[in-house]
PAKEVEX-333526 format. One record per residue (C-alpha): residue number from 1; residue in one letter; x, y, z. Coordinates in steps of 0.25 Angstrom, whole numbers, always signed. Last residue first. Layout:
// PAKEVEX-333526
num,residu,xx,yy,zz
NUM,A,X,Y,Z
...
***
This chain:
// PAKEVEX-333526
num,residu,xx,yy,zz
521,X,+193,-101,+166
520,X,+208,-104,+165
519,X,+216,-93,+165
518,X,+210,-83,+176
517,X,+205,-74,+166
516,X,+214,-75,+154
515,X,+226,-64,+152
514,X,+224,-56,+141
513,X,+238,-55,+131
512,X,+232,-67,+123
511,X,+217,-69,+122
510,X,+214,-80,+130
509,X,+206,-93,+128
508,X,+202,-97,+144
507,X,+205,-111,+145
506,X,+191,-118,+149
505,X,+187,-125,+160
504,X,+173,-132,+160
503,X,+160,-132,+168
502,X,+153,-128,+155
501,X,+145,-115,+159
500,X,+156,-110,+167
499,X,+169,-114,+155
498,X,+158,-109,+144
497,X,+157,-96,+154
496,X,+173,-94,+156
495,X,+173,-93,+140
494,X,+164,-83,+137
493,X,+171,-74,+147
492,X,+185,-78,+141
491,X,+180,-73,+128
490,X,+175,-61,+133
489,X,+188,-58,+141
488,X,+194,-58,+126
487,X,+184,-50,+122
486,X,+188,-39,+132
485,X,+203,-41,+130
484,X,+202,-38,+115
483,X,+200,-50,+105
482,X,+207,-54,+93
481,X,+219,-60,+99
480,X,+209,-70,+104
479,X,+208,-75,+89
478,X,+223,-78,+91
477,X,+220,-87,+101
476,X,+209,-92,+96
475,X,+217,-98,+85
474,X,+213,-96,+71
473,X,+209,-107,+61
472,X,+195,-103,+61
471,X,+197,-88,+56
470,X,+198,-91,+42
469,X,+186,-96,+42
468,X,+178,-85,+50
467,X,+172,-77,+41
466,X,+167,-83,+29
465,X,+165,-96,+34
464,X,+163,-97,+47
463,X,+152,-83,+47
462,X,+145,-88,+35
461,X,+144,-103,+41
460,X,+137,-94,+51
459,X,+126,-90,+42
458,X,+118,-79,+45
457,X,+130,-70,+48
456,X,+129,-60,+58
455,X,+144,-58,+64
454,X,+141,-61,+78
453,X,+128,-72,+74
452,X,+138,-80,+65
451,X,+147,-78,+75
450,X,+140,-86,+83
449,X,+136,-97,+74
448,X,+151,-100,+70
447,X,+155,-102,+83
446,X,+143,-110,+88
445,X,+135,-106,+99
444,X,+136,-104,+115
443,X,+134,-116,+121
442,X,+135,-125,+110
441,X,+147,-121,+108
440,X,+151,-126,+124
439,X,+143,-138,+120
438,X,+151,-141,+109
437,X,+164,-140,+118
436,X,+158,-150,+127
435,X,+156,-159,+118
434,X,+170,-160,+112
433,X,+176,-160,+127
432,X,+179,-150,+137
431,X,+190,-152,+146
430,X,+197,-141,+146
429,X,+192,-132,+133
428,X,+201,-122,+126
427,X,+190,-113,+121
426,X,+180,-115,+107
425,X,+167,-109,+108
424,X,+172,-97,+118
423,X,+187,-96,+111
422,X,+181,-97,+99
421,X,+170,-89,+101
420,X,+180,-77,+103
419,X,+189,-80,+92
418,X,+178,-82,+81
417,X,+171,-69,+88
416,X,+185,-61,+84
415,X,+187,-67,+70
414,X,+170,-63,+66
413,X,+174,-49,+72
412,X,+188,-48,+64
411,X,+180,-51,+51
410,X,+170,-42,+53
409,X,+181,-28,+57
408,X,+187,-36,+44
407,X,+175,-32,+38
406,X,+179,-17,+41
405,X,+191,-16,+34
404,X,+205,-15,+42
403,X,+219,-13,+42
402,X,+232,-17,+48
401,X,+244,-21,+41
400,X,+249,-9,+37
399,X,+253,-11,+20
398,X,+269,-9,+18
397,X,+278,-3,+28
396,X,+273,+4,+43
395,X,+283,+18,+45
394,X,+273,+23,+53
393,X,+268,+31,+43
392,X,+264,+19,+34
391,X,+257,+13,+46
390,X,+250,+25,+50
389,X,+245,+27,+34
388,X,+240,+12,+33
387,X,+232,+14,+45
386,X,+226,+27,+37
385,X,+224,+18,+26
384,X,+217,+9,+35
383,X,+208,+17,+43
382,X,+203,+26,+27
381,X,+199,+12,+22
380,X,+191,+9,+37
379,X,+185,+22,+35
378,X,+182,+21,+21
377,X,+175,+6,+22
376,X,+166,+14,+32
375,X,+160,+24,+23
374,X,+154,+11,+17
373,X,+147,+11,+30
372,X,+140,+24,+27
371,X,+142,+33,+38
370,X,+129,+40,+45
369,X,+130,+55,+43
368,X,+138,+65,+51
367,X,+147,+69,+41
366,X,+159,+62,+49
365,X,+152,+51,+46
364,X,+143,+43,+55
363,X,+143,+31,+61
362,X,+129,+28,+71
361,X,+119,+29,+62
360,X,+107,+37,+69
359,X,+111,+49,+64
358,X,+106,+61,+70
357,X,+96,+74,+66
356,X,+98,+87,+75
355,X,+104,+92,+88
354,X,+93,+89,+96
353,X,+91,+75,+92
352,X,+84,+68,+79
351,X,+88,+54,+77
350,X,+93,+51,+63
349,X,+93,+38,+53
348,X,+97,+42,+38
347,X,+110,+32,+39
346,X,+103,+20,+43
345,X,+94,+22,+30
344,X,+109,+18,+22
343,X,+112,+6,+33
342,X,+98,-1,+31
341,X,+87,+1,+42
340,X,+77,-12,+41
339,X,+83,-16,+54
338,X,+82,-3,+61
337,X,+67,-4,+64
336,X,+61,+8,+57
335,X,+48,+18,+67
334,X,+38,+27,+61
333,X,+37,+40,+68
332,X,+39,+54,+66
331,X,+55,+52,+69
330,X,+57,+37,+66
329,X,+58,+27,+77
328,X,+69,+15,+76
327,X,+64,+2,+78
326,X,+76,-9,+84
325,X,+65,-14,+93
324,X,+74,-16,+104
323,X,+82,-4,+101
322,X,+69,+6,+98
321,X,+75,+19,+93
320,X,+69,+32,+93
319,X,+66,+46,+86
318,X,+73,+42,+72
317,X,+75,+52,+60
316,X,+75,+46,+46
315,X,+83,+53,+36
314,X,+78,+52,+21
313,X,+86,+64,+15
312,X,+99,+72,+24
311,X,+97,+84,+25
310,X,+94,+85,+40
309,X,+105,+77,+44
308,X,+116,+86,+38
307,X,+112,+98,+44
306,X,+126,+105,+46
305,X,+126,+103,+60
304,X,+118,+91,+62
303,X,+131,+86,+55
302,X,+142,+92,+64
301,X,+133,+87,+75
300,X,+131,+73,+68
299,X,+147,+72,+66
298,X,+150,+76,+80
297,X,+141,+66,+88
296,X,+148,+55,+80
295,X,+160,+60,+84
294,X,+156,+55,+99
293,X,+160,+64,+108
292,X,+145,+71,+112
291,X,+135,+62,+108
290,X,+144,+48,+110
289,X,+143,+42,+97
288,X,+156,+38,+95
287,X,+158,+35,+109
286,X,+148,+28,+108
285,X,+153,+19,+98
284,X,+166,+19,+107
283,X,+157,+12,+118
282,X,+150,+1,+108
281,X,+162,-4,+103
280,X,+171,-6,+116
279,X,+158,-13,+121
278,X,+157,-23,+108
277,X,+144,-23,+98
276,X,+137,-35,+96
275,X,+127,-39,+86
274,X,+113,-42,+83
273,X,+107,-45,+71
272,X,+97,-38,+61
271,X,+89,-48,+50
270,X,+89,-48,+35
269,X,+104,-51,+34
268,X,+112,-48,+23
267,X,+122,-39,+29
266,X,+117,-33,+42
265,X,+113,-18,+41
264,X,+98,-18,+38
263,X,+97,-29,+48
262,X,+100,-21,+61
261,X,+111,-24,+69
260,X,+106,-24,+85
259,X,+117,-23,+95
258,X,+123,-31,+106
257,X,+133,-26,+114
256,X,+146,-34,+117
255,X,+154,-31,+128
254,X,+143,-28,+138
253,X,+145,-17,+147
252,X,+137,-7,+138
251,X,+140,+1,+126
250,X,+125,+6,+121
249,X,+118,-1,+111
248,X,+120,+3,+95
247,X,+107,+2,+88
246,X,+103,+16,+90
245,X,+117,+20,+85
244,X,+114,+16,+72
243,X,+122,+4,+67
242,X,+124,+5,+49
241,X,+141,+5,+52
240,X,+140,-7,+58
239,X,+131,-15,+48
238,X,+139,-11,+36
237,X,+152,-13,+42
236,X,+148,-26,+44
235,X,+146,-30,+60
234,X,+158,-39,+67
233,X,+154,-30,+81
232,X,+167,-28,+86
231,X,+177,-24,+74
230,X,+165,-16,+66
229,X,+162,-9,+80
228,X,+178,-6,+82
227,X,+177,-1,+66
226,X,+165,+10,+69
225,X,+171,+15,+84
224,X,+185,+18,+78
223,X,+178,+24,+65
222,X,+170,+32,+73
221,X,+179,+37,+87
220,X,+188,+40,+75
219,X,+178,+50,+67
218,X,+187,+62,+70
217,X,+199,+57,+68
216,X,+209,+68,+68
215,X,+224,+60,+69
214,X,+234,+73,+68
213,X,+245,+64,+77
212,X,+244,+49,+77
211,X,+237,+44,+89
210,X,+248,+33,+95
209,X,+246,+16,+96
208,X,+260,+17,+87
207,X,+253,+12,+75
206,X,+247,+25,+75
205,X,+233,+29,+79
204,X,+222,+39,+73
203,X,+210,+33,+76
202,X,+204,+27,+62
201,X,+216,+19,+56
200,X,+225,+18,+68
199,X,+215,+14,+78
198,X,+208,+6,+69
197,X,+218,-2,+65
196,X,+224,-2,+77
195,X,+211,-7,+83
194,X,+210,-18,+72
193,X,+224,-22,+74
192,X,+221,-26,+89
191,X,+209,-33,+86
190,X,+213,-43,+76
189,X,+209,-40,+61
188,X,+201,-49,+52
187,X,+202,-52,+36
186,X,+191,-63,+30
185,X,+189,-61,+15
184,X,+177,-67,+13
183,X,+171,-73,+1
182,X,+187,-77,-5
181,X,+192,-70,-17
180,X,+207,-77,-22
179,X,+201,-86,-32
178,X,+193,-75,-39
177,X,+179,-78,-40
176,X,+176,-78,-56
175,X,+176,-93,-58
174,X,+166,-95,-48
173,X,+169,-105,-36
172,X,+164,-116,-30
171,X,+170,-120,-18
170,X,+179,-133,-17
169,X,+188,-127,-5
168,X,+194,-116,-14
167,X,+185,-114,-26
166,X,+178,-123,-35
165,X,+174,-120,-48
164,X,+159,-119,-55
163,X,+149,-108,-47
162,X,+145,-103,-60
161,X,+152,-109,-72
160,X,+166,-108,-74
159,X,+172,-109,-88
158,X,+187,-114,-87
157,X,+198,-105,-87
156,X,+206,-111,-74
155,X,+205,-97,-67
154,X,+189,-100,-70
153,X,+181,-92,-81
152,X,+169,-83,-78
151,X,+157,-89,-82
150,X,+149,-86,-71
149,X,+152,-71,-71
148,X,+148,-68,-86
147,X,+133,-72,-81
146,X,+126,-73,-95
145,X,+116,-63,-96
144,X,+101,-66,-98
143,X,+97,-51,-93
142,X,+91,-54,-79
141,X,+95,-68,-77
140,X,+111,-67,-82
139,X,+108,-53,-76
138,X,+107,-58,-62
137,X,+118,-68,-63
136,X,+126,-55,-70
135,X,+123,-46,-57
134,X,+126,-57,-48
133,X,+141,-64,-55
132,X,+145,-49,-56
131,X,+142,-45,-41
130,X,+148,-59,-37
129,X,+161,-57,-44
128,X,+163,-43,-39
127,X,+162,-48,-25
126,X,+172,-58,-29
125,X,+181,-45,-36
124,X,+181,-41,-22
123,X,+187,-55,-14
122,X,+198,-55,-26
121,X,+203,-42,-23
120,X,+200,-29,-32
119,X,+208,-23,-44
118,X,+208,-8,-43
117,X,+220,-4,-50
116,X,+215,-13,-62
115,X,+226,-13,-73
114,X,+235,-25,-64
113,X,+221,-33,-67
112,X,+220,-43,-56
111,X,+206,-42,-48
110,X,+198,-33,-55
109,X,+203,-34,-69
108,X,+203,-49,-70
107,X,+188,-52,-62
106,X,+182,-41,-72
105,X,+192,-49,-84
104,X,+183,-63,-78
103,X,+171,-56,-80
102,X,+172,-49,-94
101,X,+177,-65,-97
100,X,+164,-69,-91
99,X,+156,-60,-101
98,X,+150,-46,-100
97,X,+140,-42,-112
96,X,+131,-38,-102
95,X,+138,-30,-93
94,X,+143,-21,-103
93,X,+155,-23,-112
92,X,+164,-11,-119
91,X,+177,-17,-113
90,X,+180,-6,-102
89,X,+164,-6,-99
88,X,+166,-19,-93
87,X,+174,-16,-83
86,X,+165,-3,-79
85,X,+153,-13,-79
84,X,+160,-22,-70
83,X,+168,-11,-61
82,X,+151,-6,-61
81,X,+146,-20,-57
80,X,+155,-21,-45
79,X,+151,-10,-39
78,X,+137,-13,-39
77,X,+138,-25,-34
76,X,+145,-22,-21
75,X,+136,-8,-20
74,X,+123,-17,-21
73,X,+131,-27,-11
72,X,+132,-16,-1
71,X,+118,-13,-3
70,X,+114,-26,-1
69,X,+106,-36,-9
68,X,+92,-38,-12
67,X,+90,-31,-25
66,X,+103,-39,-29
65,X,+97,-52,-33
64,X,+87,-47,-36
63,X,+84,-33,-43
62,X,+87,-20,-41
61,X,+104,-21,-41
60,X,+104,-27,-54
59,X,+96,-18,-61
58,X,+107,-9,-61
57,X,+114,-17,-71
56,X,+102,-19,-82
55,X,+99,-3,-79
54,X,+112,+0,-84
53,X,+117,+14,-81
52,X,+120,+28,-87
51,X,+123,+39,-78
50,X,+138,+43,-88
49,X,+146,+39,-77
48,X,+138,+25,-78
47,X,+127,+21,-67
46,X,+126,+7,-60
45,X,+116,+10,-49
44,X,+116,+2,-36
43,X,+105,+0,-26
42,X,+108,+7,-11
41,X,+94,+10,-10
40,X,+85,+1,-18
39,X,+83,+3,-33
38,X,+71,-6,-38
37,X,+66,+2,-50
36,X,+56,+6,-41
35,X,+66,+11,-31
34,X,+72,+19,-40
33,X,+60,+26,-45
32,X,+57,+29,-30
31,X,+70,+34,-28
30,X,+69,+43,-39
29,X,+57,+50,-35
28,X,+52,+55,-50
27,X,+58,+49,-63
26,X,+52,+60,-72
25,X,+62,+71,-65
24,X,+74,+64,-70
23,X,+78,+78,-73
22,X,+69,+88,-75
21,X,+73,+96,-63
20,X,+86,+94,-54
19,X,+92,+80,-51
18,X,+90,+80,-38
17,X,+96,+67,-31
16,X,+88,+57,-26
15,X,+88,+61,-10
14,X,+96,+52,-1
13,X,+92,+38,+5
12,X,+88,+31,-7
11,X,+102,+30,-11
10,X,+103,+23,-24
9,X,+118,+18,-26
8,X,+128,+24,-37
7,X,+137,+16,-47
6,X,+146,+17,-57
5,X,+148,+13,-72
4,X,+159,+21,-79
3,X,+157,+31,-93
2,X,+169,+34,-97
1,X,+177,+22,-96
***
């Protein structure tokens, strides 16, 4: 195909480009005339190698239902439209003329077609099923189109209509949903391969627990610091890598901190939350931000050097922060409370110190600008072929079997708070009976309610369904594995007071290789 679809993203945050005299000049501020056409930043345009697009496609992303959603499902979306339109192309159709069997040879050639070296998993092509089945749902009313994805035919042959067929367990299923996609695909690490992990893969270890020779890693007190917050707080990558360092609170005695996540940055919500963030965690970030040892401190120096902050267009420079109001104060007044602060206009925050202009974002490239969280995806990529390297070195066979993506960093924080509740909510009891059990959860909450709130769900069905089925008919003995000794003394902290405030005994629940405190508590 010579002429391929593609897609760029407006960026309101940067300059439009200069497209020298004469041209396009008529249009004026090109920002402006985007906005009025209902572009937003971060809104997807379809645009072929030769600059030609469709306005009927691109439309799409400036009306509802998809004006309200999020970038990261803007860029979902989009991507999924151009494979579409490039698929099609190959057999001289536009998105117009598509049919269910144009659908169902898309579904074909993306998951099992031998000719396709890029043929996705079944959980993938899902998300590509509901992109498709939106944007033809909302040209079926737009344009008077027949939705080619509801007519999809079954494995059996037979003419499904939507939401016709049952899945596993009697749930409805569409005919396009492959059989082997699930909405969630659940993967957890246990904490000791996590840290070899991230001690091999971004500090320069071997499997032998040894430095390996030549290792230069100048952004490990980073990436170390970046993956252990993921792994302790249970936040998105998204949310973790948007923080500022205003809204960090400083290392304290306390185990868990708690700190303000502003709405902006939580996933679908329309409210901020709060959440917690472990000591360990807290004292290597300031390390990392520590103004004379920290490499953070040495990025924004090399920067200021060059001038690289004052070039930059739209940057907002901050005089002062109000933590309990969460208002930041903007240099020659006006003030912006952080909540309404997206993870793009995070990026053009800056103090003014004595050496120059300052990011507020607290994980910067080795550029000395704010990382985009998508730049994270790469480092956790670049950790894992790098563990794959050691091993291979080593003399290891086959696939390591140790690595890591950063929702499992979620996954293993929803598994590690399902082991610690359990053992508080649900302890080896000596003499309690059915009743009093009830009133010990009614003394601190209901399981699924809590971690709920930990993980910042809405619905906590949403959190026992999705994420924590698969972990329900685990022991807690082998969820203790998960925690470290401090967590484990945690546990039996929580425990000795239900045992105070009830009058009871309890056996303590142990992590195995510590000791319990006395035995019996």
């Amino acid at each position: 195909m010579s002429d391929r679809w593609g897609v760029e993203f407006y960026d309101f945050l940067k300059p439009p480009p200069r497209l020298g005299r004469g041209v396009l000049e008529g249009f004026g501020d090109l920002h402006e005339r985007a906005a009025r056409n209902g572009a937003k930043h971060g809104t997807p345009v379809l645009v072929t190698a030769s600059g030609s697009t469709d306005p009927g496609v691109n439309l799409f992303f400036r009306v509802s239902p998809m004006a309200g959603r999020g970038v990261k499902t803007w860029r979902r979306y989009a991507y999924t439209l151009v494979v579409w339109l490039n698929f099609l192309q190959v057999f001289g159709r536009t998105w117009r003329e598509a049919t269910p069997r144009d659908v169902e040879a898309f579904k074909d050639w993306r998951l099992t077609d031998v000719r396709n070296d890029e043929r996705i998993t079944a959980g993938s092509f899902d998300t590509d099923r509901a992109a498709l089945n939106t944007f033809y749902t909302w040209a079926a009313g737009k344009y008077g189109l027949v939705n080619p994805v509801a007519g999809v035919a079954s494995a059996s042959g037979a003419s499904v209509r939507p939401g016709q067929g049952l899945g596993p367990g009697g749930r409805r299923q569409e005919g396009i949903r492959p059989t082997g996609s699930r909405r969630r695909q659940v993967k957890w690490i246990l904490r000791a391969p996590f840290e070899q992990w991230r001690d091999i893969g971004l500090c320069g270890y071997g499997f032998d627990g040894g430095r390996r020779p030549g290792w230069h890693g100048p952004n490990e007190d980073r990436d170390a610091v970046f993956v252990d917050g993921l792994y302790g707080t249970g936040l998105r990558l998204q949310e973790w890598a948007s923080v500022l360092d205003v809204e960090l609170p400083s290392s304290s005695a306390a185990r868990l901190s708690k700190a303000w996540l502003a709405a902006a940055c939580v996933k679908g919500a329309k409210e901020g939350r709060w959440y917690r963030i472990p000591r360990a965690v807290l004292r290597a970030a300031e390390g990392y931000l520590d103004p004379l040892e920290g490499s953070r401190t040495e990025a924004i120096r090399r920067a200021q050097r060059r001038g690289d902050y004052e070039r930059l267009a739209y940057v907002r420079v901050v005089s002062g922060y109000n933590a309990r109001s969460r208002v930041l104060h903007l240099e020659g007044g006006g003030s912006l409370l952080v909540d309404v602060v997206s993870p793009d206009e995070r990026r053009l925050l800056f103090r003014r110190t004595a050496s120059g202009l300052e990011p507020l974002a607290v994980w910067l490239s080795p550029n000395g600008l704010p990382k985009k969280a998508e730049g994270w995806e790469d480092t956790f990529t670049a950790a894992n072929g790098r563990v794959q390297r050691v091993w291979t070195e080593a003399g290891g066979e086959g696939l390591v079997p140790l690595w890591c993506r950063p929702h499992m960093c979620r996954h293993s924080f929803a598994l590690k708070w399902f082991s610690l509740l359990s053992a508080v909510w649900q302890p080896h009891l000596d003499g309690f009976t059915e009743q009093e059990v009830l009133d010990v959860r009614e003394m601190f909450g209901d399981v699924w309610y809590a971690l709920s709130r930990l993980l910042g769900h809405a619905d906590p069905a949403t959190t026992r369904d999705t994420y924590l089925e698969p972990f329900t008919a685990l022991q807690v003995d082998y969820l203790m594995e998960l925690l470290d000794a401090d967590e484990a003394r945690g546990v039996e902290a929580l425990i000795r007071s239900v045992a105070e405030r009830g009058g009871r005994t309890l056996t303590g629940v142990v992590r195995p290789g510590i000791p319990a405190a006395g035995g019996h508590i």
